[in-house]
C-alpha positions in Angstrom: -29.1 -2.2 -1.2 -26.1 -1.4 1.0 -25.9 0.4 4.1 -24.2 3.1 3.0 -26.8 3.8 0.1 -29.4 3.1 2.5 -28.1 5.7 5.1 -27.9 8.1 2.1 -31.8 7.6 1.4 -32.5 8.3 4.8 -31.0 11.1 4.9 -31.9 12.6 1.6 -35.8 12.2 2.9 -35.2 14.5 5.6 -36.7 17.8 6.3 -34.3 20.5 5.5 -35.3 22.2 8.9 -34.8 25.5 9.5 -34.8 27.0 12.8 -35.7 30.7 13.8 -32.2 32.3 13.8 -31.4 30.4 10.3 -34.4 31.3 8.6 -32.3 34.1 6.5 -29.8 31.5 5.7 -28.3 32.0 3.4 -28.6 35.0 2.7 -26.7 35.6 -0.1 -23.8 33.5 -2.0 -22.2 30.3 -0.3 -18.4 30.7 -1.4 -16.3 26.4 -1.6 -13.2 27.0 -1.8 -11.2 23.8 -3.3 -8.2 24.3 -2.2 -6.5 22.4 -6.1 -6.5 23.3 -9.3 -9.9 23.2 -11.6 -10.4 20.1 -13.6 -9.4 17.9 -11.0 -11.3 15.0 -9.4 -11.8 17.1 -6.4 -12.9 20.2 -8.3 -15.0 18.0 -10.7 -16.6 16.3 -7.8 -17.6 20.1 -6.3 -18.8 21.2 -9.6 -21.2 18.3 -10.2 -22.6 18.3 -6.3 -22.9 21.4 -5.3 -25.3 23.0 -7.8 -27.6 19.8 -6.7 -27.2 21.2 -3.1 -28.0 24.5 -4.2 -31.3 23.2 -5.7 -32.4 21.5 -2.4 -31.0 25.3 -0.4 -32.7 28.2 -2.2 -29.2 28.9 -2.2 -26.2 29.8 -5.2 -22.9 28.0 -4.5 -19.8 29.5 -6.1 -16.8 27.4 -6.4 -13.4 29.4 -6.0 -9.9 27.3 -6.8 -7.2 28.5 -4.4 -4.0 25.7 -4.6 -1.0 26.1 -3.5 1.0 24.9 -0.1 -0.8 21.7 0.0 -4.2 22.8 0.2 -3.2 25.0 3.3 -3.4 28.5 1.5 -7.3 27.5 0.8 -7.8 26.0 4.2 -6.3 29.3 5.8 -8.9 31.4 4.0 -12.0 29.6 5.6 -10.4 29.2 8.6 -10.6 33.1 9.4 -13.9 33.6 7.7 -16.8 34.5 9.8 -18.5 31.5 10.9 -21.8 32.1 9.4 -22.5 29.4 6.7 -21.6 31.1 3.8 -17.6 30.4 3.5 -16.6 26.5 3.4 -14.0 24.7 2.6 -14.2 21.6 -0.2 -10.9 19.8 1.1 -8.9 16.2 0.7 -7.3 13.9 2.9 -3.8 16.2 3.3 -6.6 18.0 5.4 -5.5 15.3 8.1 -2.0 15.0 7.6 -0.4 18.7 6.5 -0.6 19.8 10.6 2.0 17.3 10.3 4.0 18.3 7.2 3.9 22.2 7.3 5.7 24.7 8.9 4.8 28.0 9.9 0.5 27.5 9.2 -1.3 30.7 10.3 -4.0 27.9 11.5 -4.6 24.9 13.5 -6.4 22.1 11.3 -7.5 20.5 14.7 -9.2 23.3 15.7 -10.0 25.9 12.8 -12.9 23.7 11.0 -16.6 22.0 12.1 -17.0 18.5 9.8 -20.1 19.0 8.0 -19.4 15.1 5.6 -17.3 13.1 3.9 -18.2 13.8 0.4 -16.7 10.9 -1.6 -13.5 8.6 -2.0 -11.2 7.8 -4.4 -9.9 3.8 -4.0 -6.4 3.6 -4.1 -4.8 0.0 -6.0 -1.4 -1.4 -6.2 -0.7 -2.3 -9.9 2.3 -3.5 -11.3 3.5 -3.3 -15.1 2.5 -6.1 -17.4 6.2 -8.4 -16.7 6.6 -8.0 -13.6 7.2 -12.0 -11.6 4.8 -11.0 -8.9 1.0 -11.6 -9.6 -0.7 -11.6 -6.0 0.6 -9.0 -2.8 1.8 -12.1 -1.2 4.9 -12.7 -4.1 5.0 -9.3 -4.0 6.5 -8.8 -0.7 8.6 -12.0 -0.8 10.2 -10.1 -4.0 10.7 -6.7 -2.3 12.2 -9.0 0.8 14.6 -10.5 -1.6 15.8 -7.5 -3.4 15.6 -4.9 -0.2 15.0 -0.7 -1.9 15.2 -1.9 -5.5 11.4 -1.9 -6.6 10.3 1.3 -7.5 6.8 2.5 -6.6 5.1 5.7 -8.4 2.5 7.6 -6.6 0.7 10.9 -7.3 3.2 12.6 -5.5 4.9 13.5 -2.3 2.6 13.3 1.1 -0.9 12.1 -1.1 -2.7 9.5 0.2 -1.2 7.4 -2.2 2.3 8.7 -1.0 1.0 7.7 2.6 -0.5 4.2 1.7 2.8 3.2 -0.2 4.5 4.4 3.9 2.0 2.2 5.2 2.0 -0.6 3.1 5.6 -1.1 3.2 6.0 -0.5 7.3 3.0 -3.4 8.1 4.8 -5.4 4.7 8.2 -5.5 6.5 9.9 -4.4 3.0 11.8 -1.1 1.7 10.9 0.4 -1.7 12.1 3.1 -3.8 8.9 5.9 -3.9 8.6 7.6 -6.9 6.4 11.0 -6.7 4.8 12.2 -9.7 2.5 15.3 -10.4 -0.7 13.3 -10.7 -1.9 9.6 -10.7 -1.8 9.9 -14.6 1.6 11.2 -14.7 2.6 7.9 -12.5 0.0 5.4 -14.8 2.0 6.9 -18.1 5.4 5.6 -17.1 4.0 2.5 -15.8 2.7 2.2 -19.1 5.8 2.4 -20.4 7.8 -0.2 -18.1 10.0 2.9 -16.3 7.9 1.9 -12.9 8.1 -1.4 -11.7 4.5 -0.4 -9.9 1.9 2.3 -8.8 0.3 3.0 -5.7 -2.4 5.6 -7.1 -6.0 6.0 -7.8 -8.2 2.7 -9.5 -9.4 6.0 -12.0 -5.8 6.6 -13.0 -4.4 3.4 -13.0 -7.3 1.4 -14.7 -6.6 2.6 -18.4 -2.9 1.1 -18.2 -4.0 -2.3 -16.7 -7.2 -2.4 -19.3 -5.1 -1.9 -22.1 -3.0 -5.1 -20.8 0.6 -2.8 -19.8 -0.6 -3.3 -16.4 -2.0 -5.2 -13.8 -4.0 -5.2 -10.5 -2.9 -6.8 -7.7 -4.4 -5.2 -5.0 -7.0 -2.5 -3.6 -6.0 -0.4 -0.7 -9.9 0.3 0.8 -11.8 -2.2 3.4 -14.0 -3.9 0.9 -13.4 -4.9 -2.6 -14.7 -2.4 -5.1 -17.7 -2.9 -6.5 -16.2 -2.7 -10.1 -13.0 -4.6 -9.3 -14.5 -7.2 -7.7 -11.9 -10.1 -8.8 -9.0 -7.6 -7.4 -8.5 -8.3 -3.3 -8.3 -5.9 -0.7 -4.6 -5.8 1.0 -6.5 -6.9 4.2 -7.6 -10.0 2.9 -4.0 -10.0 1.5 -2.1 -10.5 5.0 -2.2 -6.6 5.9 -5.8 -6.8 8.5 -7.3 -3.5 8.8 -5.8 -1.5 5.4 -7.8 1.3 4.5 -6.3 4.3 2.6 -8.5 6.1 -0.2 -7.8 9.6 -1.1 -10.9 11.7 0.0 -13.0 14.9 -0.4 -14.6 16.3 2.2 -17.1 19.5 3.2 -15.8 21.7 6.2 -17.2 25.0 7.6 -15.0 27.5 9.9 -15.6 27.1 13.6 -18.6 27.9 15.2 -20.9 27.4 12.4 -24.2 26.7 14.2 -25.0 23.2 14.3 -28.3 23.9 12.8 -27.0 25.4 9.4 -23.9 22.3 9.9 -27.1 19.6 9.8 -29.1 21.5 7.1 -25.5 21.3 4.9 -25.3 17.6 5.5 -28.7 16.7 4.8 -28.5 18.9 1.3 -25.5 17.1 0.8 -26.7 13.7 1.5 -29.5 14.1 -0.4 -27.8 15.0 -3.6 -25.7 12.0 -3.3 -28.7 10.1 -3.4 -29.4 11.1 -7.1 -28.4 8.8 -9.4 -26.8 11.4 -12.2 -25.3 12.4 -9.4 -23.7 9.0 -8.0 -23.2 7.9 -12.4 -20.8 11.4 -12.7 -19.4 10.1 -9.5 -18.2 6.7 -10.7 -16.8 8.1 -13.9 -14.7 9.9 -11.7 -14.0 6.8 -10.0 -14.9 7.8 -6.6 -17.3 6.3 -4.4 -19.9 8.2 -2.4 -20.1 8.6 1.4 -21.8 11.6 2.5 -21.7 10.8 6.4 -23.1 12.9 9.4 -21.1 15.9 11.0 -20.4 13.6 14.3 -19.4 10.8 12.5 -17.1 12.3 9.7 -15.8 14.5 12.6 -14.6 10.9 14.4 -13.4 10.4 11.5 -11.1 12.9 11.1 -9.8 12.8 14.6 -8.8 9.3 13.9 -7.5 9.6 10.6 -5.0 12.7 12.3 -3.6 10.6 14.5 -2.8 7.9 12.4 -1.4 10.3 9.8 0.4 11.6 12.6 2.0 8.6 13.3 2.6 7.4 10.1 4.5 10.9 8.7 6.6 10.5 11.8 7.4 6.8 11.5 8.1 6.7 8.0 9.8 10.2 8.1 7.4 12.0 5.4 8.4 15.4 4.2 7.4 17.7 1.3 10.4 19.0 0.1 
């Protein structure tokens, strides 16, 4: 058993304690706003936990969608609702980098939110179409070397983590590429698919179909360790980048000043219902893989992961346009 799913356990078998000034809590609905559209691997994941929490709470969850602006029209909602338990925010990794990306937000993200966990990931891959010379990251970069902005690289759009790991890759690679945003992963997967991308840098869920049905093919995963159902792809550490880690993430957040007590009784609802395994088999068909990490610890997390967005947007000269 890993750590991670050993952490999880642990956690799950905790009392869900409830302190004097909490006992009421909650006392009536707990609004997650997701801040994209329904259907998505982010709403799907909300849908499928959060009623498990609710089990575990006494407590009803309702899901509300509110897109638009990157995420930052749902973020702004929770970020001026009374800090109370019963307004949080369901929110991905442009959580950490749109500070960086948009102008004129009626928020700070630094300072408007209390980590409660990292819900789940979704592994990022580099996959190339089915003809393509290169078949390890190695040849890859020696081709973009040789042929400087002439490879052109889909993602799921413009500043998504897979929009960010493509920045990334290429700045540690030494090489210049032609990015391609789509409106989705599976946009991106389609026209690899059809040999009008010479590769992807998106999710393993959207790109798998397309290397399965043999249009396509892996050559690399973007997270620490290799996946657990890739295991013959390697990581683009072990493939002369040391250190690369990008995944596209969902997290839980609550407005400032949410006692730490109701923060901990979240987490520990949370955790537990990651531990379930209907819970964790939904979770793999939506190709992500579970976390569900302490407040403190997905709090470091996100203060990192800022800073190196930070850097990165600026560096590579990210916009939204």
């Amino acid at each position: 058993m890993n750590l991670a799913r050993r952490a999880l356990l642990a956690a799950a078998a905790l009392p869900l304690a409830r302190p004097a000034f909490a006992q009421g809590w909650p006392a009536r609905p707990i609004r997650v706003l997701v801040p994209f559209a329904a259907g998505g691997a982010a709403d799907s994941a909300a849908r499928t936990i959060l009623p498990r929490m609710g089990e575990r709470l006494s407590a009803t969850f309702v899901v509300e969608n509110r897109t638009g602006a990157g995420g930052s029209i749902g973020g702004a909602e929770v970020a001026r609702s009374t800090a109370d338990g019963t307004t949080l925010l369901w929110d991905a990794s442009s959580h950490i980098v749109n500070h960086a990306l948009l102008r004129g937000l009626t928020f700070d993200y630094t300072t408007a939110f209390l980590p409660i966990s990292q819900v789940c990931t979704f592994p990022q891959v580099v996959a190339v179409k089915a003809d393509f010379p290169a078949r390890d990251i190695a040849a890859f970069i020696a081709a973009a070397k040789a042929r400087p902005n002439t490879i052109n690289m889909g993602t799921q759009g413009n500043a998504t983590a897979g929009h960010l790991g493509l920045a990334r890759f290429a700045r540690e690679a030494g090489i210049e590429v032609q990015h391609i945003p789509y409106r989705g992963g599976a946009d991106a997967a389609r026209d690899l698919a059809a040999g009008n991308l010479d590769g992807v840098f998106i999710t393993a869920l959207s790109a798998r179909p397309v290397v399965e049905s043999g249009r396509a093919r892996f050559l690399a995963v973007a997270t620490a360790q290799r996946l657990a159902n890739l295991g013959d792809v390697p990581t683009l550490s072990e493939s002369g980048l040391p250190g690369f880690d990008v995944s596209e993430w969902v997290g839980l957040f609550a407005p400032a000043g949410t006692p730490d007590e109701i923060a901990a009784r979240l987490h520990q609802a949370l955790a537990a219902a990651l531990a379930e395994e209907e819970v964790r088999a939904r979770l793999d068909r939506l190709g992500a893989v579970p976390v569900g990490n302490d407040p403190a610890a997905f709090g470091r997390f996100v203060t990192e992961g800022r800073a190196a967005m930070t850097t990165l947007v600026r560096e590579a000269n990210i916009r939204i346009e």
